[in-house]
LOMITOR-798986 format. One record per residue (C-alpha): x, y, z; residue in three letters. Coordinates in steps of 0.001 Angstrom, whole numbers, plus 500000, padded with zeros to 6 digits. Layout:
// residues N
+--------+--------+--------+------+
|      x |      y |      z | resn |
+--------+--------+--------+------+
|      X |      Y |      Z |  ala |
...
+--------+--------+--------+------+
***
This chain:
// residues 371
+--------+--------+--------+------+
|      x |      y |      z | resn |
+--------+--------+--------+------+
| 797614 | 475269 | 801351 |  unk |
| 795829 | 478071 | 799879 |  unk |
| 798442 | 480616 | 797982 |  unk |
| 801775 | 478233 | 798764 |  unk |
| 800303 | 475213 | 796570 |  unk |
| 802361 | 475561 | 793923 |  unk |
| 805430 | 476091 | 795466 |  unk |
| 805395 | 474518 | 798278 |  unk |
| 808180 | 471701 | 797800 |  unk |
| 810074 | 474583 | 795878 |  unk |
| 810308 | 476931 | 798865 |  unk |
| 811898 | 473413 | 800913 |  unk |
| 814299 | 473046 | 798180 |  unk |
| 815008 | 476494 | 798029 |  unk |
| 815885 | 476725 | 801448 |  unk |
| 818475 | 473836 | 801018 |  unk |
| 816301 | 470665 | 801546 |  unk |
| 816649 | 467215 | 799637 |  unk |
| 814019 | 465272 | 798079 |  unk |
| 814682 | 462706 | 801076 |  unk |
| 814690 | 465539 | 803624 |  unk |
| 811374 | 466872 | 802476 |  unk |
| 809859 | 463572 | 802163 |  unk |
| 811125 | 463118 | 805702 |  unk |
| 809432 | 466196 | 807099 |  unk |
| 806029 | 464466 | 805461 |  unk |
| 806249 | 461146 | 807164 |  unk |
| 806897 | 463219 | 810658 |  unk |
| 804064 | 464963 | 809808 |  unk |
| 801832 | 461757 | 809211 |  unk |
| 803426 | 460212 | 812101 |  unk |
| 802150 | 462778 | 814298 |  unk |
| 799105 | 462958 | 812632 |  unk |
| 798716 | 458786 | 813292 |  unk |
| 799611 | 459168 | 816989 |  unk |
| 797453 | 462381 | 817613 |  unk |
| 794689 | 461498 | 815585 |  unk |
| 792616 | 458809 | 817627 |  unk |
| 792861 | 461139 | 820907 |  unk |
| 791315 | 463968 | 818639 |  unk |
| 788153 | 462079 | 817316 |  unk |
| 787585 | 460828 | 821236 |  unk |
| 788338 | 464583 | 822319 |  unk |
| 785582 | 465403 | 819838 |  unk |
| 783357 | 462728 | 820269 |  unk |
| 783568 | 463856 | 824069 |  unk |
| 783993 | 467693 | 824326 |  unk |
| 782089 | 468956 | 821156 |  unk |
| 782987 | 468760 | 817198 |  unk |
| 782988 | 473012 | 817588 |  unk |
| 785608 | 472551 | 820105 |  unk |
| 787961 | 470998 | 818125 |  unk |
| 787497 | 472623 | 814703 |  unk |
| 788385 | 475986 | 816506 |  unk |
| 791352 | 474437 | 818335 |  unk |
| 792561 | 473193 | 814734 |  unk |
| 791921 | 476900 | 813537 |  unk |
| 794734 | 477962 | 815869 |  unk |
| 797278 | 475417 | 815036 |  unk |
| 795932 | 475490 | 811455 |  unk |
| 796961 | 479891 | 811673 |  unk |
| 800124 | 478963 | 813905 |  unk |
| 801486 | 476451 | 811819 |  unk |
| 801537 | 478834 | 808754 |  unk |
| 803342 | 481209 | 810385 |  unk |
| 806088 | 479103 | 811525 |  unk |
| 806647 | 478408 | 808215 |  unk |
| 807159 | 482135 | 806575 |  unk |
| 809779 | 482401 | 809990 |  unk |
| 811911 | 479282 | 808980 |  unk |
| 814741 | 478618 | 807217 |  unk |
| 816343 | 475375 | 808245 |  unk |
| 815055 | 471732 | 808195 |  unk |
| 814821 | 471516 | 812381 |  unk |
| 812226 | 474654 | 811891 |  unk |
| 810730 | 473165 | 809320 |  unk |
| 810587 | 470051 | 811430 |  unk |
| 808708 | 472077 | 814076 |  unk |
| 806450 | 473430 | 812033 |  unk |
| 805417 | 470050 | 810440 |  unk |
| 804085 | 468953 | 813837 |  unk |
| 801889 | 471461 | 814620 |  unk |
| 801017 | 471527 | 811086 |  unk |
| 800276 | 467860 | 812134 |  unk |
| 798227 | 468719 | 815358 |  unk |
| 795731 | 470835 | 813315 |  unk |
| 795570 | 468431 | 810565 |  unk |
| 794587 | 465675 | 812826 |  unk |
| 791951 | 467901 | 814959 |  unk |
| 790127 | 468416 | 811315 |  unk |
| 790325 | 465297 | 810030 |  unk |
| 789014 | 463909 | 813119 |  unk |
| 786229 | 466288 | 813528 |  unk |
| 785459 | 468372 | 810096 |  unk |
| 783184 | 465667 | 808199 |  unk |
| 781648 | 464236 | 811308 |  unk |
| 780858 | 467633 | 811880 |  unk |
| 779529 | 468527 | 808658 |  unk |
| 777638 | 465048 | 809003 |  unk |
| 776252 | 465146 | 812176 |  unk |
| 774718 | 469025 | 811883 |  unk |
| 773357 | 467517 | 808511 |  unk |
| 771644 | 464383 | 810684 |  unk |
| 770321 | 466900 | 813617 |  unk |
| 768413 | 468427 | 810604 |  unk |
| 767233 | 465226 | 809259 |  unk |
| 768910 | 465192 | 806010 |  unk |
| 771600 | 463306 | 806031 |  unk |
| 770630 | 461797 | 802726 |  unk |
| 771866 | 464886 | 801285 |  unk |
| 775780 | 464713 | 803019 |  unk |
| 777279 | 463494 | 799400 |  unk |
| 775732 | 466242 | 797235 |  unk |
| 776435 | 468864 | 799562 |  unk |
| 779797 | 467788 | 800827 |  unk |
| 780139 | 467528 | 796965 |  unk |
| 779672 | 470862 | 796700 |  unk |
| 781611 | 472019 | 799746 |  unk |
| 784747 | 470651 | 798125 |  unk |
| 783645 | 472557 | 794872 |  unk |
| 784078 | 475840 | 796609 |  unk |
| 787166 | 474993 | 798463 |  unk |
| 789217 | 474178 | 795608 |  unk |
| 788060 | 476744 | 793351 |  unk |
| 788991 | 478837 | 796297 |  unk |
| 792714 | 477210 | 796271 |  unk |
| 792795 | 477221 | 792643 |  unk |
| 792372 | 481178 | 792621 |  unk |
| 794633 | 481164 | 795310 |  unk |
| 797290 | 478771 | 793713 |  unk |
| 796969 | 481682 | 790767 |  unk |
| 797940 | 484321 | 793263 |  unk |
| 800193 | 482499 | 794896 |  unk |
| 802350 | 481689 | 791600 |  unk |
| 802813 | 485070 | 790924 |  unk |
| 803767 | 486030 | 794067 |  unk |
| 806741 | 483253 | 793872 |  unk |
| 808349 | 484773 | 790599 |  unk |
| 809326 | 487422 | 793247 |  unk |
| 810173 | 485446 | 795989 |  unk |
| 809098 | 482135 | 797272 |  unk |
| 808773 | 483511 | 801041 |  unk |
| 806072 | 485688 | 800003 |  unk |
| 803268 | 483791 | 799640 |  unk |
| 803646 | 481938 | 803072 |  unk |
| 803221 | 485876 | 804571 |  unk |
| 800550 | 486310 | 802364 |  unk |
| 798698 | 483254 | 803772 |  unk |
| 798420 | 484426 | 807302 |  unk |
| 795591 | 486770 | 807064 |  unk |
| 793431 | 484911 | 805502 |  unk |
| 794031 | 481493 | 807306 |  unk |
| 793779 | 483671 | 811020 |  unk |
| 790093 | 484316 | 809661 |  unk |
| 789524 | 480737 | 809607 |  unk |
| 789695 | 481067 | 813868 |  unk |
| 786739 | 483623 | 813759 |  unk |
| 784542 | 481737 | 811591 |  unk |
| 785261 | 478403 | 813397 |  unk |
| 783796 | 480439 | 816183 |  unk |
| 781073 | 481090 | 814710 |  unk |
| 779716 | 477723 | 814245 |  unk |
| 776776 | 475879 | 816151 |  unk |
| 777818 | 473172 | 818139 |  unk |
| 776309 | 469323 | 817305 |  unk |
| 775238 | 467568 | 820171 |  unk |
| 777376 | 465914 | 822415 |  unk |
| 777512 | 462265 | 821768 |  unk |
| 779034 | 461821 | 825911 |  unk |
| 777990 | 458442 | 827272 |  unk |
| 778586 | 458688 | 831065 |  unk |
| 778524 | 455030 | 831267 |  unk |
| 781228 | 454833 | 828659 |  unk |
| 785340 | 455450 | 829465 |  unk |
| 787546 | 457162 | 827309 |  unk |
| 789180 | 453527 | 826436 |  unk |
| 785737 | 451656 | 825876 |  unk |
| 784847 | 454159 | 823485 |  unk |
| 788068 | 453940 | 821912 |  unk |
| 787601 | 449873 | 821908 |  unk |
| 784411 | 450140 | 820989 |  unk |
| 784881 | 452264 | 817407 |  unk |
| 788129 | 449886 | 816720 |  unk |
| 786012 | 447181 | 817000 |  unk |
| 783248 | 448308 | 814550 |  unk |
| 785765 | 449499 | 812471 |  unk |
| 787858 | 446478 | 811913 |  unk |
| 784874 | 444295 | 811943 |  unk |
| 782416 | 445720 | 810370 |  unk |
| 783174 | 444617 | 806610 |  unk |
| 781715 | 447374 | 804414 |  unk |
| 783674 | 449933 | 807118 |  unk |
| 786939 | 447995 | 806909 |  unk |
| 786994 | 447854 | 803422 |  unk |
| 786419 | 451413 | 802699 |  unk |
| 788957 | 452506 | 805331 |  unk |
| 791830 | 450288 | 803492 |  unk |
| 790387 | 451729 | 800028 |  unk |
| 790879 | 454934 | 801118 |  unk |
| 794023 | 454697 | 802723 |  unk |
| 795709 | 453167 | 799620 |  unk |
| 794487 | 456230 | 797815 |  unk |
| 795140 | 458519 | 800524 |  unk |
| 798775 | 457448 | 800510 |  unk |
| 799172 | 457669 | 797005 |  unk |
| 797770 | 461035 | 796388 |  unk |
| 799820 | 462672 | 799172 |  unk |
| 803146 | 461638 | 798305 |  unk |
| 802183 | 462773 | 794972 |  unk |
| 801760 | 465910 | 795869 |  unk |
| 805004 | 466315 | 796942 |  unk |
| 806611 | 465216 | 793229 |  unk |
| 804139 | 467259 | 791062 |  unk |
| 806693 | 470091 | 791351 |  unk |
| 810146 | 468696 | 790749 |  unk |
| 807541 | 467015 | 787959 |  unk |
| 806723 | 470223 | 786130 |  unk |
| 810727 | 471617 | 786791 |  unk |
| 811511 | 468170 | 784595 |  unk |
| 808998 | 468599 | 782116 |  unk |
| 810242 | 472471 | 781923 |  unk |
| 807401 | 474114 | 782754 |  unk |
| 808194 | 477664 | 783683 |  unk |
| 807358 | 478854 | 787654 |  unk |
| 805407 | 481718 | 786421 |  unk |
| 802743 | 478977 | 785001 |  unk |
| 802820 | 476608 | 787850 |  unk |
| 800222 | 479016 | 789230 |  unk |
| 797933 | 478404 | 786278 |  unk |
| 797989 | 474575 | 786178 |  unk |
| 797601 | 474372 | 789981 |  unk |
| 794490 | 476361 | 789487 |  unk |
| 793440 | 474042 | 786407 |  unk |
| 794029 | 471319 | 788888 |  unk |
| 792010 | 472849 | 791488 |  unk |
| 789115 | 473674 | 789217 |  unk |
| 789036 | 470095 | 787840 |  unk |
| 788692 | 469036 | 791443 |  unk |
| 786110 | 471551 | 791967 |  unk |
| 783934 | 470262 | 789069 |  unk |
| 784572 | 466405 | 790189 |  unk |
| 783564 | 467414 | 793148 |  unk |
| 780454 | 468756 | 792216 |  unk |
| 779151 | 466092 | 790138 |  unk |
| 780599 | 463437 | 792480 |  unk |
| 777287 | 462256 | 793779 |  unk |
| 775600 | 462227 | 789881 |  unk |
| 778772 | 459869 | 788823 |  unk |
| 778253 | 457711 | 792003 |  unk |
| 774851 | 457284 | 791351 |  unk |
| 774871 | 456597 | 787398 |  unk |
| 778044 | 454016 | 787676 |  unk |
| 776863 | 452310 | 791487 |  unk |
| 779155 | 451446 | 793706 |  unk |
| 781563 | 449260 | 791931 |  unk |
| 781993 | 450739 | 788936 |  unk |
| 783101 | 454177 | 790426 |  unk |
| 785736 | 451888 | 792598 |  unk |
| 787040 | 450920 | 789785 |  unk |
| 786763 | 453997 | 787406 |  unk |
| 788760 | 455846 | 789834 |  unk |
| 791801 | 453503 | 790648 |  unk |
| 791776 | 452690 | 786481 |  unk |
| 792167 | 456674 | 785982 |  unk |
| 794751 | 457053 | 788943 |  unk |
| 797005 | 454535 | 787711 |  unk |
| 796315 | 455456 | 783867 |  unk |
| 797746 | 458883 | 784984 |  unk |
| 800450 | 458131 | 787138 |  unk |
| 801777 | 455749 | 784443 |  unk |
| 801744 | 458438 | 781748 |  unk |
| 803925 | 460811 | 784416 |  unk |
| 806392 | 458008 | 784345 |  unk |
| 807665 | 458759 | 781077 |  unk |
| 807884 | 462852 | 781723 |  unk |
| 806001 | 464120 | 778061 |  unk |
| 807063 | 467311 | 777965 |  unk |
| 804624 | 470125 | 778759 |  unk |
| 802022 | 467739 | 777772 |  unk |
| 802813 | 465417 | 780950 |  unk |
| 800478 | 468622 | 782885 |  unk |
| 797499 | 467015 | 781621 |  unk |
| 797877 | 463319 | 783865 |  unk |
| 797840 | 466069 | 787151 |  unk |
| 794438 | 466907 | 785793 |  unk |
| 792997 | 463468 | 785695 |  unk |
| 794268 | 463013 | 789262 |  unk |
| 792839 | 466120 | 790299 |  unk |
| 789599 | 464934 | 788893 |  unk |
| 789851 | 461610 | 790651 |  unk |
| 790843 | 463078 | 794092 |  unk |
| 787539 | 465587 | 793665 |  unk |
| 785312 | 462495 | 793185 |  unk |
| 786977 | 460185 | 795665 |  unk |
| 786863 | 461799 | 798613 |  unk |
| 783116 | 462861 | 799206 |  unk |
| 782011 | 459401 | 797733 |  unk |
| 784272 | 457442 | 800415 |  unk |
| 783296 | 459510 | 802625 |  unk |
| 779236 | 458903 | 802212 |  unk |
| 780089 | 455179 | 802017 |  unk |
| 781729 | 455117 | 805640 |  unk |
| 779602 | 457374 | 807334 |  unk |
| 776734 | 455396 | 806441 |  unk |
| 777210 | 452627 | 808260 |  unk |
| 779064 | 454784 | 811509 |  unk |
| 776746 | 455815 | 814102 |  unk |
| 776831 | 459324 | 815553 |  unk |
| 778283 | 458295 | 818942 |  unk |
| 781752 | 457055 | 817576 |  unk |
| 782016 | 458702 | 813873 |  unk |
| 784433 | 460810 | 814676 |  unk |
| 786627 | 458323 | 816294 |  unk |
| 785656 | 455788 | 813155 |  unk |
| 786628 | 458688 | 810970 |  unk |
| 789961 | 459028 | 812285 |  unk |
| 790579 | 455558 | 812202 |  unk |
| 790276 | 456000 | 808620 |  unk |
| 792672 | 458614 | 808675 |  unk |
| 795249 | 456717 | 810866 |  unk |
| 795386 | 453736 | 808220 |  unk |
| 796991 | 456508 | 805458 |  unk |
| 798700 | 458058 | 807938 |  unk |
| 800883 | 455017 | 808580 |  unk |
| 801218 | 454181 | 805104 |  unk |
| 802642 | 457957 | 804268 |  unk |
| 804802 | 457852 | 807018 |  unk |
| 806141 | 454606 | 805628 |  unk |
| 806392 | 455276 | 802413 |  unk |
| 807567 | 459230 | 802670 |  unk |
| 810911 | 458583 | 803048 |  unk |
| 811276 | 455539 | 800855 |  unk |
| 810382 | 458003 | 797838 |  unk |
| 812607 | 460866 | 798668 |  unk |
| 815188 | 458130 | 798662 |  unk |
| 813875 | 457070 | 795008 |  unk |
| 813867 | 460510 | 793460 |  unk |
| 817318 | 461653 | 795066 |  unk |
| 818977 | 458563 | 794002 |  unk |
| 816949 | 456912 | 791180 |  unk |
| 814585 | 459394 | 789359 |  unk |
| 810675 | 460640 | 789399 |  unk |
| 810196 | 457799 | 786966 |  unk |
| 810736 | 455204 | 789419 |  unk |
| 808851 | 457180 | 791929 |  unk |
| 805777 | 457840 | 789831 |  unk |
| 805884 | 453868 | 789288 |  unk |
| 805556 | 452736 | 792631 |  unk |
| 802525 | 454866 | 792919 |  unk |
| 801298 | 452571 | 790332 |  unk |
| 802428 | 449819 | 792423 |  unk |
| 800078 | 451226 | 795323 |  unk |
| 797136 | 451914 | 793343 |  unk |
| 797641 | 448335 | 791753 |  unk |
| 797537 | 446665 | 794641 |  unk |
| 794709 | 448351 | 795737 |  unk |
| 792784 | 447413 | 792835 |  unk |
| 793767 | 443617 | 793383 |  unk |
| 791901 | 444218 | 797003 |  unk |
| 788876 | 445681 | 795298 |  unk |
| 789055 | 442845 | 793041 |  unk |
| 789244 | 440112 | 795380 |  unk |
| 786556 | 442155 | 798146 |  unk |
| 784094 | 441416 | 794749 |  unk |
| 784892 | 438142 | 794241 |  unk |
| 784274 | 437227 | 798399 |  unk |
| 780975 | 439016 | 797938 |  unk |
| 779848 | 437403 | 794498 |  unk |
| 780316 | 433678 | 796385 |  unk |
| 778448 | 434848 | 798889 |  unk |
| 775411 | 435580 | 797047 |  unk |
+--------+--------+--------+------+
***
């Protein structure tokens, strides 16, 4: 979200918006993301990863300025779904692109290191940017969605710019048997349909989480001028756990790192339940640090066992799974921080991630008495 990071929930609440309206406008905005994302991974899969990266740049550029023009929740609404549209073109098509060129040059071996390091940039990038953007909101939280334009209409030129991946088009193949095909390897395949509902738990979790890391630091009384600063700290932890992520993966193996990271996540989003003041900043780090690690790890372990024909639409299978639990669960925890408290919200994350963990658990334990 580039300079509006830190404010973002702010500016919604500043403009009038509840806790259960804003939560709202997320699980519209993962709704639309579920229903348009499967179409997008078959558009790519058909019509060219390029294609639909530069398609997202324009929604991606649109969608930004929508939201520096609005001022009531039915814009806002509006600008959620294209917001939606662009998200679902990219998550669709941005790793299987950054996959596939990686497999045209034979080294695909090398996707978690350098998709590792791709994340690095890009949030110290939004961590600079979360800096600006901070200071930018002390003189008015408008400002830093105008701000974001220019640099966000670039993203259409280098998009652009881009070679294309081949063209995994089957002409024996119809839309809908490609589509039946990639749900079928998806739900039965047992590595793929484990990873997808590890990652969607997570997914879920993190998101909505997002959204109460603000009202978080307003309750902890953290000044606005320094929500710039942590958001940057949060950014650069990512960064680094993103750049190590495939030197962790490889010292702890593949269970161990499941585990580390849902143990952290739930150690952290416990400690936010009781609201430490000032201190409470340093649980967003450790979540920052497991959200850099998580996602080019889960990422590897699903696209190894995809093949190029159907990633894309495999990949955004994984993304529908969070998709429908954030639009489920949106609403449900505006509803808990407007009429309970943050505490309460915080603890069903904990409730999420422990669940998850019972999954992991239990996925072990099938694969132990099979041995």
């Amino acid at each position: 979200m580039i300079f509006v990071i830190p404010i973002f929930v702010l500016f919604l609440q500043d403009n009038g918006l509840s806790m259960t309206q804003v939560m709202i406008l997320q699980a519209v905005y993962t709704a639309v993301i579920m229903l348009a994302v499967i179409p997008s991974g078959i558009f790519a899969d058909y019509m060219g990863r390029k294609t639909a990266l530069v398609i997202n740049s324009i929604f991606f550029t649109l969608g930004w300025t929508l939201y520096a023009l609005s001022y009531s929740f039915f814009a806002f609404l509006i600008t959620e779904i294209v917001m939606a549209i662009s998200a679902a073109l990219w998550n669709s098509s941005g790793t299987a692109f950054f996959y596939d060129t990686l497999k045209e040059l034979k080294q695909e071996s090398k996707f978690k290191r350098l998709y590792g390091n791709t994340m690095t940039i890009s949030h110290i990038v939004w961590g600079l940017s979360a800096l600006i953007g901070g200071y930018l909101a002390t003189y008015s939280l408008r400002l830093p969605y105008f701000a974001v334009i220019p640099p966000v209409f670039l993203s259409i030129l280098v998009t652009l710019s881009f070679t294309e991946t081949k063209k995994y088009k089957h002409g024996d193949k119809h839309y809908i048997t490609h589509l039946k095909d990639a749900a079928k390897f998806s739900i039965t395949h047992p590595k793929v349909k484990f990873f997808i509902i590890y990652a969607a738990l997570f997914g879920a979790v993190f998101f909505n989480a997002f959204m109460v890391y603000q009202p978080y630091l307003k309750q902890i009384q953290v000044p606005l001028i320094y929500f710039g600063v942590i958001f940057m700290f949060m950014d650069f932890t990512a960064a680094f756990a993103s750049k190590i992520a495939h030197k962790v993966e490889e010292f702890f193996g593949e269970k161990k790192i499941l585990l580390i990271m849902l143990a952290l996540a739930i150690f952290a989003y416990a400690g936010m339940s009781f609201s430490i003041l000032y201190f409470g900043a340093a649980f967003l780090l450790i979540t920052s640090f497991v959200g850099g690690l998580k996602y080019p790890i889960i990422m590897d372990y699903i696209n190894k066992h995809v093949s190029s024909h159907h990633r894309a639409t495999v990949m955004a299978f994984s993304d529908l799974s969070g998709s429908m639990l954030c639009t489920l669960s949106a609403p449900f925890i505006g509803w808990l921080i407007d009429f309970w408290g943050l505490r309460e919200a915080f603890l069903f994350f904990v409730v999420l991630l422990v669940l998850n963990l019972v999954i992991l658990l239990w996925v072990f334990h099938l694969n132990n008495n099979r041995k």
